[in-house]
Each structure stands twice: as C-alpha cells, then as structure tokens.
CHARMM-style PDB file with segment names, atoms N, HN, CA, C and O in Angstrom:
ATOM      1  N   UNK     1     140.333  38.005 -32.006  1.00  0.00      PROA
ATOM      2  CA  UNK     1     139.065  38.659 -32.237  1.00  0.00      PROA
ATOM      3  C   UNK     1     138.943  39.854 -31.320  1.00  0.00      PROA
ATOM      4  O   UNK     1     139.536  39.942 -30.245  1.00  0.00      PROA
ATOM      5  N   UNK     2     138.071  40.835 -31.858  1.00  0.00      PROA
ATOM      6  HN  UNK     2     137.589  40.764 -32.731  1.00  0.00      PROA
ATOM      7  CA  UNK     2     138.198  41.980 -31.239  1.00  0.00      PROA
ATOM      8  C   UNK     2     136.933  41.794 -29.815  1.00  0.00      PROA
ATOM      9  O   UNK     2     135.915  41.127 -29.994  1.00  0.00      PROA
ATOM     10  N   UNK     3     137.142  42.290 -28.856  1.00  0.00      PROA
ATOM     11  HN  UNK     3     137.970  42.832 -28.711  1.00  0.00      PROA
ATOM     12  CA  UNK     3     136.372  42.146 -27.171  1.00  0.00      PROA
ATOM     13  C   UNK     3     135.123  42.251 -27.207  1.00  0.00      PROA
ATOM     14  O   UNK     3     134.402  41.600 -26.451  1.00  0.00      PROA
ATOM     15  N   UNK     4     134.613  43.197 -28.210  1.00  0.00      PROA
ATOM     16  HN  UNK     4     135.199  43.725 -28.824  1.00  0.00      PROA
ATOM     17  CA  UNK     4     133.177  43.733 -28.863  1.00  0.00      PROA
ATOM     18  C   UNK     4     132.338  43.507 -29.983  1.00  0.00      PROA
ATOM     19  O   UNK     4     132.927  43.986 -30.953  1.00  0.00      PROA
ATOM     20  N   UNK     5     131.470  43.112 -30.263  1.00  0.00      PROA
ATOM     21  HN  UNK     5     130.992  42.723 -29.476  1.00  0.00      PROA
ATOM     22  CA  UNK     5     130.693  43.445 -31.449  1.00  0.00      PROA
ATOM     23  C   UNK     5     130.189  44.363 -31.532  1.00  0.00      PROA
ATOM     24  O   UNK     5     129.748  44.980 -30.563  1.00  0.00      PROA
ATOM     25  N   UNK     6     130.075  44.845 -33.099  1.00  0.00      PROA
ATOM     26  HN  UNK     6     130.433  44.344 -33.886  1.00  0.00      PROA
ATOM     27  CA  UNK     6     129.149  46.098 -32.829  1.00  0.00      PROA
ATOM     28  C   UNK     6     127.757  46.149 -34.048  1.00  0.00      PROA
ATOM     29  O   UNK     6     127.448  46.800 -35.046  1.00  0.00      PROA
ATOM     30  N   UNK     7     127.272  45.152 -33.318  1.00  0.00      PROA
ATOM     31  HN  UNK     7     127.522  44.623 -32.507  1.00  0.00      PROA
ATOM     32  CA  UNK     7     125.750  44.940 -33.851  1.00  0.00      PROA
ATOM     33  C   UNK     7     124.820  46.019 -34.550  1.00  0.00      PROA
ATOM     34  O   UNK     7     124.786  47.167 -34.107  1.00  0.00      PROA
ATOM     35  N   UNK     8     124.064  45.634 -35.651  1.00  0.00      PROA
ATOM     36  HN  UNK     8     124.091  44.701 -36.011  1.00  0.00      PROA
ATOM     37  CA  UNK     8     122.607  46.514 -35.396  1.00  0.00      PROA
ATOM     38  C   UNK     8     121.686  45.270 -36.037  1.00  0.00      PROA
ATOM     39  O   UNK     8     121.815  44.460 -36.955  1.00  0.00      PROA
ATOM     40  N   UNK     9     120.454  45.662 -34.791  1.00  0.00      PROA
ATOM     41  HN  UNK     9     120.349  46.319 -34.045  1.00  0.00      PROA
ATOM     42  CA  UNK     9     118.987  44.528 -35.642  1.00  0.00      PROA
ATOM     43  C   UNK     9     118.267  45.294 -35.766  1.00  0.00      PROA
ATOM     44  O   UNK     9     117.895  46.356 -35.268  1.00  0.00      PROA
ATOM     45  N   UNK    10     117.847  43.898 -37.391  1.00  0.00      PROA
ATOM     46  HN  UNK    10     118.150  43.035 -37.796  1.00  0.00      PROA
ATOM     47  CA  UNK    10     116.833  44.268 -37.835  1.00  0.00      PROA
ATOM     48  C   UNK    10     115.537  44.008 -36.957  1.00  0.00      PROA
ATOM     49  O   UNK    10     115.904  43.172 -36.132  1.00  0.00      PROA
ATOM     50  N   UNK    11     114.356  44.274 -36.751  1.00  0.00      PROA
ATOM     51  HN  UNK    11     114.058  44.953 -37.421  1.00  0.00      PROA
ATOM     52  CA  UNK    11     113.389  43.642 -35.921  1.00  0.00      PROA
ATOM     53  C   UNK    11     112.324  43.830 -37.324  1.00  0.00      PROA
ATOM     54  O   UNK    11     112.454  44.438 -38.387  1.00  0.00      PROA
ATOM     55  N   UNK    12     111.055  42.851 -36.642  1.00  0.00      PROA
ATOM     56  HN  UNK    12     110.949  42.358 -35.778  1.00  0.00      PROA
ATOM     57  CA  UNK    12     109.927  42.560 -37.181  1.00  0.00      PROA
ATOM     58  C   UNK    12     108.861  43.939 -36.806  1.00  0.00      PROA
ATOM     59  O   UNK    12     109.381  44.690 -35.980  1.00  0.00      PROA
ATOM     60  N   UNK    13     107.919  44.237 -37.127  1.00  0.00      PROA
ATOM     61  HN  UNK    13     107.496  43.627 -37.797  1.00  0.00      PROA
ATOM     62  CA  UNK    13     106.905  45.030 -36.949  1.00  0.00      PROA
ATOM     63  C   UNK    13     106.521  44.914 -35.424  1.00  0.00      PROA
ATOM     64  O   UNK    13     106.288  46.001 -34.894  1.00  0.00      PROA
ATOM     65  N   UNK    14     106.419  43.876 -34.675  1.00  0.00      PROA
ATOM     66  HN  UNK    14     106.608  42.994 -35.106  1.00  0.00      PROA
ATOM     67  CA  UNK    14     106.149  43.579 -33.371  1.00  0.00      PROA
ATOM     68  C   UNK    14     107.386  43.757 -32.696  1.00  0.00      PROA
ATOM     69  O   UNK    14     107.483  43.190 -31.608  1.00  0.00      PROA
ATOM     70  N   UNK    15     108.376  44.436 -33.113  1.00  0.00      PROA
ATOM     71  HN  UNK    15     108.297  44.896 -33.997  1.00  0.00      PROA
ATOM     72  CA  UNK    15     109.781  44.384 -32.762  1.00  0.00      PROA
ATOM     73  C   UNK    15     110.604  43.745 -31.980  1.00  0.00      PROA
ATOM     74  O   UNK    15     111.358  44.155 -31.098  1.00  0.00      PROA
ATOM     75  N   UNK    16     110.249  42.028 -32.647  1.00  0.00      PROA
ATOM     76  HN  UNK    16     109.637  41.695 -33.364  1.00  0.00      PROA
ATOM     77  CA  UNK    16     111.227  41.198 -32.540  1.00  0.00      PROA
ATOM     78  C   UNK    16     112.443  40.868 -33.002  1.00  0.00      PROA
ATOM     79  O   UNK    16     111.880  40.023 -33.698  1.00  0.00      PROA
ATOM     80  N   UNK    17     113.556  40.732 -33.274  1.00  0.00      PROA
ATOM     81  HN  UNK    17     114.014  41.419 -32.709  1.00  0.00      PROA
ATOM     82  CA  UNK    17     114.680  40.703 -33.880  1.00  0.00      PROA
ATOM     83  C   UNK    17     114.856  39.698 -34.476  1.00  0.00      PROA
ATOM     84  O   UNK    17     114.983  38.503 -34.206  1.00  0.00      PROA
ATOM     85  N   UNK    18     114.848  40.591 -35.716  1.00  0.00      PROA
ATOM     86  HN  UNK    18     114.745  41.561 -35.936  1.00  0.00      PROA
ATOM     87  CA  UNK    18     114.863  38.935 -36.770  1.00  0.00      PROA
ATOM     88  C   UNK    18     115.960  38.864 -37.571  1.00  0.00      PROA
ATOM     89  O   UNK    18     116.128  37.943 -38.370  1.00  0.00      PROA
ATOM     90  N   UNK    19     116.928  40.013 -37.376  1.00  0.00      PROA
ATOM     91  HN  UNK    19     116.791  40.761 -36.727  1.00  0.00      PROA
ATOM     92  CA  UNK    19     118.304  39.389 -38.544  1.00  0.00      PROA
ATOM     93  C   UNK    19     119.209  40.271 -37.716  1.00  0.00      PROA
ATOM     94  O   UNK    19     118.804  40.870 -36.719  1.00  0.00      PROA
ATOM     95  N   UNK    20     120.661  40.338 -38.242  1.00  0.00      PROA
ATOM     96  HN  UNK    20     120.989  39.852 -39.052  1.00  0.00      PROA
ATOM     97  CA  UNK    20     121.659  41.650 -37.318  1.00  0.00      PROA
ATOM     98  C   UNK    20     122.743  41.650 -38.917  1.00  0.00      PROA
ATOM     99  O   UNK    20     122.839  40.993 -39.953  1.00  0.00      PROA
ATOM    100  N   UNK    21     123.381  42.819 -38.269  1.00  0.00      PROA
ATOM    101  HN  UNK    21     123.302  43.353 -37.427  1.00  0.00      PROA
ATOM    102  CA  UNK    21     123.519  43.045 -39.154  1.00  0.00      PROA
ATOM    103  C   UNK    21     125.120  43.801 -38.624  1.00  0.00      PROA
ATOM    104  O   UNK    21     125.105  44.800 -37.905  1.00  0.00      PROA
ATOM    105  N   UNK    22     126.509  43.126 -39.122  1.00  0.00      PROA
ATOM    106  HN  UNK    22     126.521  42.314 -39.706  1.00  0.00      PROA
ATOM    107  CA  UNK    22     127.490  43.043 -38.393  1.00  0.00      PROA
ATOM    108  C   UNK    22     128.440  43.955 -39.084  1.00  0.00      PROA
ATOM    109  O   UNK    22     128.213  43.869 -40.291  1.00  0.00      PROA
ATOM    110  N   UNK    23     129.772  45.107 -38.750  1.00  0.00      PROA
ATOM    111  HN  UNK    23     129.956  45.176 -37.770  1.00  0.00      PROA
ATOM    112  CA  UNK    23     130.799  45.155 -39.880  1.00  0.00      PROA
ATOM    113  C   UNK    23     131.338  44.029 -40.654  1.00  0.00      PROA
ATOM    114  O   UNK    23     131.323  42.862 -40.262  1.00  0.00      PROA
ATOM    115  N   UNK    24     131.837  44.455 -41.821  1.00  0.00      PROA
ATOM    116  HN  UNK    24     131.850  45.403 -42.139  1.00  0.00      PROA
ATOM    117  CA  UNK    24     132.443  43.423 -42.558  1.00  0.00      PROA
ATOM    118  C   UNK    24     133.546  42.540 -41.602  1.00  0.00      PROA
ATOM    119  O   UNK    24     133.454  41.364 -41.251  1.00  0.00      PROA
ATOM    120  N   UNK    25     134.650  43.555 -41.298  1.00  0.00      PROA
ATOM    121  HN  UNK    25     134.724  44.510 -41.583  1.00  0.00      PROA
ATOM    122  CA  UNK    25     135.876  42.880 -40.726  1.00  0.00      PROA
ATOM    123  C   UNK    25     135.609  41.936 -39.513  1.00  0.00      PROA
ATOM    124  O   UNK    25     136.217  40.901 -39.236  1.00  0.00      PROA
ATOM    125  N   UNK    26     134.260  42.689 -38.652  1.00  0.00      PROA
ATOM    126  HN  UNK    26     133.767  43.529 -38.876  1.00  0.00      PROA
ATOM    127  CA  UNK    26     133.702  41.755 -37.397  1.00  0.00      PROA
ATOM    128  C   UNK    26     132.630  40.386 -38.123  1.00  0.00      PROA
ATOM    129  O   UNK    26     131.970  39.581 -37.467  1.00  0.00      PROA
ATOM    130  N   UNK    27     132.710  40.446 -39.253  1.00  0.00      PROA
ATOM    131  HN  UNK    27     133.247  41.100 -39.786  1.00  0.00      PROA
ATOM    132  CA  UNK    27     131.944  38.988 -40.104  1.00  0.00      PROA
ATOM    133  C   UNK    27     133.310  38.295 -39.926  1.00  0.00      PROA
ATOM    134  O   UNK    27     133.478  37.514 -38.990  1.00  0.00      PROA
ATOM    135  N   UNK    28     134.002  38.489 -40.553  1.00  0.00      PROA
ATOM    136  HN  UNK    28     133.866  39.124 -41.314  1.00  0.00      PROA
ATOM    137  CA  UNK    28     135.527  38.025 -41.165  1.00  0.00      PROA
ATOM    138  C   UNK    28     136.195  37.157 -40.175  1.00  0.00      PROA
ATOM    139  O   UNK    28     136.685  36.048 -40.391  1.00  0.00      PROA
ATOM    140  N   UNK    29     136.135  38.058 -38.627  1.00  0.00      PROA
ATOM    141  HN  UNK    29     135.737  38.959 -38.451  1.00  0.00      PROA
ATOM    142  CA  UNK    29     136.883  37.507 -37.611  1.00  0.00      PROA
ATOM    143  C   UNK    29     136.190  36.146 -37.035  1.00  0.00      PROA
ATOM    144  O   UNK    29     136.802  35.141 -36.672  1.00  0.00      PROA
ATOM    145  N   UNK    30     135.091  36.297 -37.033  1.00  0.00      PROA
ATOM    146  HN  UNK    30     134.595  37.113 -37.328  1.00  0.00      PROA
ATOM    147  CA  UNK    30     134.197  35.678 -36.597  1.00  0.00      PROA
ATOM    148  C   UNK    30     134.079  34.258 -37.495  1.00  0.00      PROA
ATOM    149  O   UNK    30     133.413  33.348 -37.002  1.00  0.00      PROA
ATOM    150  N   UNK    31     134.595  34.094 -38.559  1.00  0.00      PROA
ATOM    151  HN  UNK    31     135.136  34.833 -38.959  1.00  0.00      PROA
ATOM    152  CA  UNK    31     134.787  33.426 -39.563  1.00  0.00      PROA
ATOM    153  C   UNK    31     135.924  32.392 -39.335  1.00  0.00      PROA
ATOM    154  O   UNK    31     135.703  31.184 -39.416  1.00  0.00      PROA
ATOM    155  N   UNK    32     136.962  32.829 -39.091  1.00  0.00      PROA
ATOM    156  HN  UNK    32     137.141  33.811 -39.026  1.00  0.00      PROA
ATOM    157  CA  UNK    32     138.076  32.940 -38.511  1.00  0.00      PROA
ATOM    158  C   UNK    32     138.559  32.080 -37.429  1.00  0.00      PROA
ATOM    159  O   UNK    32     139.458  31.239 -37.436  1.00  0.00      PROA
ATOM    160  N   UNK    33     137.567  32.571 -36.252  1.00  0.00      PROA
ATOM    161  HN  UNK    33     136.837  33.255 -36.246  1.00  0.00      PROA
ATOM    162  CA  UNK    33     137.281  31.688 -35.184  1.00  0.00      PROA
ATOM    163  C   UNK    33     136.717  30.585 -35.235  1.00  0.00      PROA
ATOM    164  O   UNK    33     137.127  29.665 -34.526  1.00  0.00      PROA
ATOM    165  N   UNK    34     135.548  30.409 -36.165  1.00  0.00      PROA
ATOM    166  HN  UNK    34     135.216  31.156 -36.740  1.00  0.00      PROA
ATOM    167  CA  UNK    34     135.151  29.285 -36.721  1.00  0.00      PROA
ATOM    168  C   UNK    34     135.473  28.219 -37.134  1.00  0.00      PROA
ATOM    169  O   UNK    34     135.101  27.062 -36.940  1.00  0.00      PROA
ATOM    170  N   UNK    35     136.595  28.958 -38.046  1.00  0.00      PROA
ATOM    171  HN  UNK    35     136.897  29.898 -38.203  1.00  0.00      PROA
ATOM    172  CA  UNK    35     137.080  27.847 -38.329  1.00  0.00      PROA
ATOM    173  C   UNK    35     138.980  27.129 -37.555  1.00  0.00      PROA
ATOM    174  O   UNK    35     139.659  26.192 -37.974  1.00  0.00      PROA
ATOM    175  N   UNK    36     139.160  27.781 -36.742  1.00  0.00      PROA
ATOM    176  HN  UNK    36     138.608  28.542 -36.401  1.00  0.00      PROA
ATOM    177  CA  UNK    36     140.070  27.859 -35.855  1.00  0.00      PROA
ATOM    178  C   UNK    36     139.237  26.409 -34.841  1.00  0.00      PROA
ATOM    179  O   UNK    36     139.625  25.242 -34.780  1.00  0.00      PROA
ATOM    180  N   UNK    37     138.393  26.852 -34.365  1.00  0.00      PROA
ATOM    181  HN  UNK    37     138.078  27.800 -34.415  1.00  0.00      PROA
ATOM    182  CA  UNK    37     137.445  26.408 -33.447  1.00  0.00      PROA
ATOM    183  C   UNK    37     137.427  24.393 -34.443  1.00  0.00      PROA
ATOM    184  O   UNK    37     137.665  23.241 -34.083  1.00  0.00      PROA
ATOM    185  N   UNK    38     137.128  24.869 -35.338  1.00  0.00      PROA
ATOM    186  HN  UNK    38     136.935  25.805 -35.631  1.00  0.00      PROA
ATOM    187  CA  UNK    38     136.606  23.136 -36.469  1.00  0.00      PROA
ATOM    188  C   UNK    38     138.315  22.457 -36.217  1.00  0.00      PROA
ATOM    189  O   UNK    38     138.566  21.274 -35.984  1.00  0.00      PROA
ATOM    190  N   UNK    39     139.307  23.564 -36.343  1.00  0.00      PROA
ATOM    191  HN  UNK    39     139.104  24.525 -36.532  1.00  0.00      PROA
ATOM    192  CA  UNK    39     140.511  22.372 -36.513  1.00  0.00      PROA
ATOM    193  C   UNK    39     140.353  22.064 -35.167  1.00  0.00      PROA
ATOM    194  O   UNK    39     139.787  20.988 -34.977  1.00  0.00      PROA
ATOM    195  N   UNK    40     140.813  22.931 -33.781  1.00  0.00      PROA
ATOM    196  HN  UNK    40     141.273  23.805 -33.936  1.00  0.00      PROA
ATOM    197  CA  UNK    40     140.840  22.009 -33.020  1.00  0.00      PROA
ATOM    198  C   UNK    40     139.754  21.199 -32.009  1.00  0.00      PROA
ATOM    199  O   UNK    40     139.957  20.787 -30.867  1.00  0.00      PROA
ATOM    200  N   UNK    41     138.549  21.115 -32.817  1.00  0.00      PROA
ATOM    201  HN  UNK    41     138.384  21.449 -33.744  1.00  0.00      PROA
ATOM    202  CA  UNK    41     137.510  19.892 -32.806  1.00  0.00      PROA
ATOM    203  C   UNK    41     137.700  18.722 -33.644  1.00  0.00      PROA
ATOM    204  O   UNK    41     137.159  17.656 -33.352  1.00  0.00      PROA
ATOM    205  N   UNK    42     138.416  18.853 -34.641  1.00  0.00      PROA
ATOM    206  HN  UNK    42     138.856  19.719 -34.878  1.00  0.00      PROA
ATOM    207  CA  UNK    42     139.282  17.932 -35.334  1.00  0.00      PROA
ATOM    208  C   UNK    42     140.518  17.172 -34.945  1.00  0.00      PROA
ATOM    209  O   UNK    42     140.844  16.029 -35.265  1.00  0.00      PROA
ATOM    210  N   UNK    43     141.193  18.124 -34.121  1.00  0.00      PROA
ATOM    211  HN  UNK    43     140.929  19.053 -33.861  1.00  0.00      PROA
ATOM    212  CA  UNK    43     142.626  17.478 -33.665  1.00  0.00      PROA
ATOM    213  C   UNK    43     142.345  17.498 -31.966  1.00  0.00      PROA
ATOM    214  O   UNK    43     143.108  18.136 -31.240  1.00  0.00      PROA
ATOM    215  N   UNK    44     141.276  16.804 -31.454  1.00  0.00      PROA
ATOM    216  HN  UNK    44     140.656  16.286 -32.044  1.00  0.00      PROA
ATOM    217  CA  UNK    44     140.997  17.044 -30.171  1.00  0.00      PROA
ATOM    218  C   UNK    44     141.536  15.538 -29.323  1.00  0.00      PROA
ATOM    219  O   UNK    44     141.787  15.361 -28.131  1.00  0.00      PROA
ATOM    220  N   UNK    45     141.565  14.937 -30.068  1.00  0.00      PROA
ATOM    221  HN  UNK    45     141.361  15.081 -31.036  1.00  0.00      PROA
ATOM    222  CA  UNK    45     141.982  13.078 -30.016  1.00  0.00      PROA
ATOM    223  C   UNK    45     143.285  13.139 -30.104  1.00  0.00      PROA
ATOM    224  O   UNK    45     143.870  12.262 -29.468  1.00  0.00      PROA
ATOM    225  N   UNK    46     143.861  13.798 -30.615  1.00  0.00      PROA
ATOM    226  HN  UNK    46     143.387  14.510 -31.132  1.00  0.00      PROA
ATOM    227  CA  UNK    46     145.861  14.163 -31.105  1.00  0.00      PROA
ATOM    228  C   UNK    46     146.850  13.966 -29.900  1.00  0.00      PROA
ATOM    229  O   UNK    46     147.189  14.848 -29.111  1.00  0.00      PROA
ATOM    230  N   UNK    47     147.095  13.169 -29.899  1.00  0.00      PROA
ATOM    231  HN  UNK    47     146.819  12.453 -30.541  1.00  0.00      PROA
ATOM    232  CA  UNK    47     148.292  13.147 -28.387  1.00  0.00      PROA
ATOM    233  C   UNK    47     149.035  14.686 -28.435  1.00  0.00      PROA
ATOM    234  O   UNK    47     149.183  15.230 -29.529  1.00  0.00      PROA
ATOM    235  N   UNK    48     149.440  15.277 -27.318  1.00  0.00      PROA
ATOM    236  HN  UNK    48     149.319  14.835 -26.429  1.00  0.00      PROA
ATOM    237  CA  UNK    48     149.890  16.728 -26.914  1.00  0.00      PROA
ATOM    238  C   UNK    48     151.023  16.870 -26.428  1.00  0.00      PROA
ATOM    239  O   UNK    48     151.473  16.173 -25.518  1.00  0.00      PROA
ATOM    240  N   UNK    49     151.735  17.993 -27.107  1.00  0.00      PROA
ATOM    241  HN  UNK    49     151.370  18.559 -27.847  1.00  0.00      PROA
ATOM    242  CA  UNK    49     153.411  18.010 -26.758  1.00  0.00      PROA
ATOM    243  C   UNK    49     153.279  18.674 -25.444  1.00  0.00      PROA
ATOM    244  O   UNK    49     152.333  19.460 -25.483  1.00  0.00      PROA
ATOM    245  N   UNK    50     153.862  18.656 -24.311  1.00  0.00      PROA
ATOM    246  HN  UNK    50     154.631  18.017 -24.280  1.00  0.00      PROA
ATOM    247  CA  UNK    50     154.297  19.100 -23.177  1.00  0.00      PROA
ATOM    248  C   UNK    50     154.949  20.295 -23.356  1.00  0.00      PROA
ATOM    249  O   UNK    50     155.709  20.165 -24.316  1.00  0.00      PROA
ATOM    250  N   UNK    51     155.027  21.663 -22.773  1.00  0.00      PROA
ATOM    251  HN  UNK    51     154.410  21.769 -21.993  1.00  0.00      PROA
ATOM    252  CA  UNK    51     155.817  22.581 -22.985  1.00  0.00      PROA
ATOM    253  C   UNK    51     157.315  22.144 -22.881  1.00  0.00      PROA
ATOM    254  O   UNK    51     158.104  22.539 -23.739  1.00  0.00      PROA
ATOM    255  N   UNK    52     157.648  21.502 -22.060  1.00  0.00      PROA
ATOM    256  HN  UNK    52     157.007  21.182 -21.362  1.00  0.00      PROA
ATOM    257  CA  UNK    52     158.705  21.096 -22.031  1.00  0.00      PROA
ATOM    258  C   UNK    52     159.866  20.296 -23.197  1.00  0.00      PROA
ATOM    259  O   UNK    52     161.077  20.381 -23.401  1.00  0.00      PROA
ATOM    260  N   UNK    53     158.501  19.355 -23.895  1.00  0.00      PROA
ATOM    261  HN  UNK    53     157.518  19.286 -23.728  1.00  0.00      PROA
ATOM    262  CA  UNK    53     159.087  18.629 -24.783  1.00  0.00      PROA
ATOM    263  C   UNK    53     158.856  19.681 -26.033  1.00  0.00      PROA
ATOM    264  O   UNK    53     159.099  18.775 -26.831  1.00  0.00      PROA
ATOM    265  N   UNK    54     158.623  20.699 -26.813  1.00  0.00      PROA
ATOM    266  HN  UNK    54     158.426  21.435 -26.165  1.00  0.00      PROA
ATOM    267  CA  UNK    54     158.559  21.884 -27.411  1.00  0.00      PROA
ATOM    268  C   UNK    54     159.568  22.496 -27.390  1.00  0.00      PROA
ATOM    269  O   UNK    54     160.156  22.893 -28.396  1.00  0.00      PROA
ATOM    270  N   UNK    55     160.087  22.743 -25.695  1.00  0.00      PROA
ATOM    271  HN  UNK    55     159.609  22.421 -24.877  1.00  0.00      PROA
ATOM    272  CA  UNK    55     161.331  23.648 -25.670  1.00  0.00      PROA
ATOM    273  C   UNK    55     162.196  22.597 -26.778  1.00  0.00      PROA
ATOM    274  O   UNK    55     162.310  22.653 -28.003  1.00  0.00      PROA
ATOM    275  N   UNK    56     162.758  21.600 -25.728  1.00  0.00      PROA
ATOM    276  HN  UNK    56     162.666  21.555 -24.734  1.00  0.00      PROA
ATOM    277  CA  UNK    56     163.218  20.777 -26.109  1.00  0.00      PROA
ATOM    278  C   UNK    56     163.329  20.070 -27.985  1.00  0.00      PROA
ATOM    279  O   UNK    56     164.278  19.563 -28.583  1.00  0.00      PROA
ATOM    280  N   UNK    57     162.288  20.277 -28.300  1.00  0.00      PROA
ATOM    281  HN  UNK    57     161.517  20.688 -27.815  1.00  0.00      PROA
ATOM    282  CA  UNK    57     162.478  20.210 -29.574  1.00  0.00      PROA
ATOM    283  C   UNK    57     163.693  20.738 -30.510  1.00  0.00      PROA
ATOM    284  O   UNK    57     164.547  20.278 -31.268  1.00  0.00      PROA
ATOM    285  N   UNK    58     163.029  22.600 -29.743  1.00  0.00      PROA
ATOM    286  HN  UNK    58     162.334  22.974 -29.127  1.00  0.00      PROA
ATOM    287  CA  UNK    58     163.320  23.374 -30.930  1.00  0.00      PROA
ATOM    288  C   UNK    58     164.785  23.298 -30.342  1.00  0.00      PROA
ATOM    289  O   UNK    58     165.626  22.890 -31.142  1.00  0.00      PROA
ATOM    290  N   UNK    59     165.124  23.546 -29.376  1.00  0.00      PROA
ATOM    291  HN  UNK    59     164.440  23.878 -28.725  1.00  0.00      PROA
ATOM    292  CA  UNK    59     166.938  23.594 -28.746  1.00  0.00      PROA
ATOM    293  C   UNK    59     167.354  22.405 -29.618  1.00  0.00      PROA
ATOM    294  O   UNK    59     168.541  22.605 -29.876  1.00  0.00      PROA
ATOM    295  N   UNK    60     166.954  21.258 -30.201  1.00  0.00      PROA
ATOM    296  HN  UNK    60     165.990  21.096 -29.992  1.00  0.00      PROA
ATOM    297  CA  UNK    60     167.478  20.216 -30.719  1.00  0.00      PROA
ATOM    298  C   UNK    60     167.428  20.681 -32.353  1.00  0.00      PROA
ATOM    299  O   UNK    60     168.192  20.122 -33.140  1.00  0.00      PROA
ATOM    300  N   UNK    61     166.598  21.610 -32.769  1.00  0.00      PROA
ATOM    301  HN  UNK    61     165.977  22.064 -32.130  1.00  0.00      PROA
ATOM    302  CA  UNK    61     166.481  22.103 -34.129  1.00  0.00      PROA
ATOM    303  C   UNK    61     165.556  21.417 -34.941  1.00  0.00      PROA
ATOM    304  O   UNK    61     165.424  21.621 -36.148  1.00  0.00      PROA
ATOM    305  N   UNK    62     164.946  20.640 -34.304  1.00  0.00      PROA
ATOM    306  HN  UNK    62     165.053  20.475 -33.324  1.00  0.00      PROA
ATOM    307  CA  UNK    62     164.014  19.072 -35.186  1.00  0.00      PROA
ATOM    308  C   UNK    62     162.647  19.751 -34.701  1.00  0.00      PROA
ATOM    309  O   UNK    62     162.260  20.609 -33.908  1.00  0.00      PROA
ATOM    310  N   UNK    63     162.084  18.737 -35.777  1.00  0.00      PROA
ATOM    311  HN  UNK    63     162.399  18.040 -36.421  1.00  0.00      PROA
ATOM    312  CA  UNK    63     160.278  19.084 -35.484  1.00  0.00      PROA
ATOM    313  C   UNK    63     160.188  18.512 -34.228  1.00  0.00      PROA
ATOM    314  O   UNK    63     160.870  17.599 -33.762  1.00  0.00      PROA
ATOM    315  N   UNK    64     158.829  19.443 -33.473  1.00  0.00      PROA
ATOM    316  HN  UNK    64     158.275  20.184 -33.851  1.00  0.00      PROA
ATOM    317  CA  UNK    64     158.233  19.146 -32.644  1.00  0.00      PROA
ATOM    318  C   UNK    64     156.763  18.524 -32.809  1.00  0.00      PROA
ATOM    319  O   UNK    64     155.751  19.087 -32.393  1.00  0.00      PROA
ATOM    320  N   UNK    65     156.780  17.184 -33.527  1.00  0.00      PROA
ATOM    321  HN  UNK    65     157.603  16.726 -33.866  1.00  0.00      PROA
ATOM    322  CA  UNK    65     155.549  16.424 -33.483  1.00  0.00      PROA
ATOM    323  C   UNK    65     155.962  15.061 -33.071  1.00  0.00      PROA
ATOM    324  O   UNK    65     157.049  14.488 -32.991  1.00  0.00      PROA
ATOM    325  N   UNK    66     154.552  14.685 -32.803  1.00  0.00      PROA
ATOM    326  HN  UNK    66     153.669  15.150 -32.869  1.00  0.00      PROA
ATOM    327  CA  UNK    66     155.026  12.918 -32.072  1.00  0.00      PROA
ATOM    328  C   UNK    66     154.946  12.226 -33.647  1.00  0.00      PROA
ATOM    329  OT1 UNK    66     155.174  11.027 -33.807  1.00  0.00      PROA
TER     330      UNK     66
END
C-alpha cells in the first residue's frame, strides 16, 4: 500500500465530516489489505514454519508446509 492517502471530505453544513471521498486505486489497495488482513486472522491458530525450516524445505525441493 502506498505511505499516503489522499483524501477529500465531504462535510455537513456545520462542517462536520460526513463522508471522504478516496482515488479509485487508493479504494482498491485498501481493499486489498483487507482482505490480506481476514486471511491472516484466519490462519492465526496455524502452527509456523521457522525460517530455517523454509530454507530447508526448498534446498530439499519439497513443500514447505507442516
């Protein structure tokens, strides 16, 4: 995702901010992350390969899952 947003709000008559209003591609990314974010809230319980056992995998040519 890009470091910045680059916002504009809408505000109310009392000029409170009541909606924004984003580029497309900065919707998209943001989307993105979202759902990046849901898998690994999903796979948060998943036992975890060690960097080590990864190297090790791939030098063996086999998957690296338990």
């Amino acid at each position: 995702m890009s470091t910045a947003l680059h916002p504009q709000y809408i505000t109310d008559e009392s000029g409170n901010r009541v909606s924004v209003v984003i580029p497309v591609a900065e919707f998209e990314e943001l989307l993105e992350d979202l759902d990046d974010l849901a898998v690994i809230a999903e796979r948060r319980d998943e036992p975890a390969l060690t960097h080590d056992e990864v190297i090790a995998g791939l030098q063996r040519g086999c998957s690296v899952t338990r």
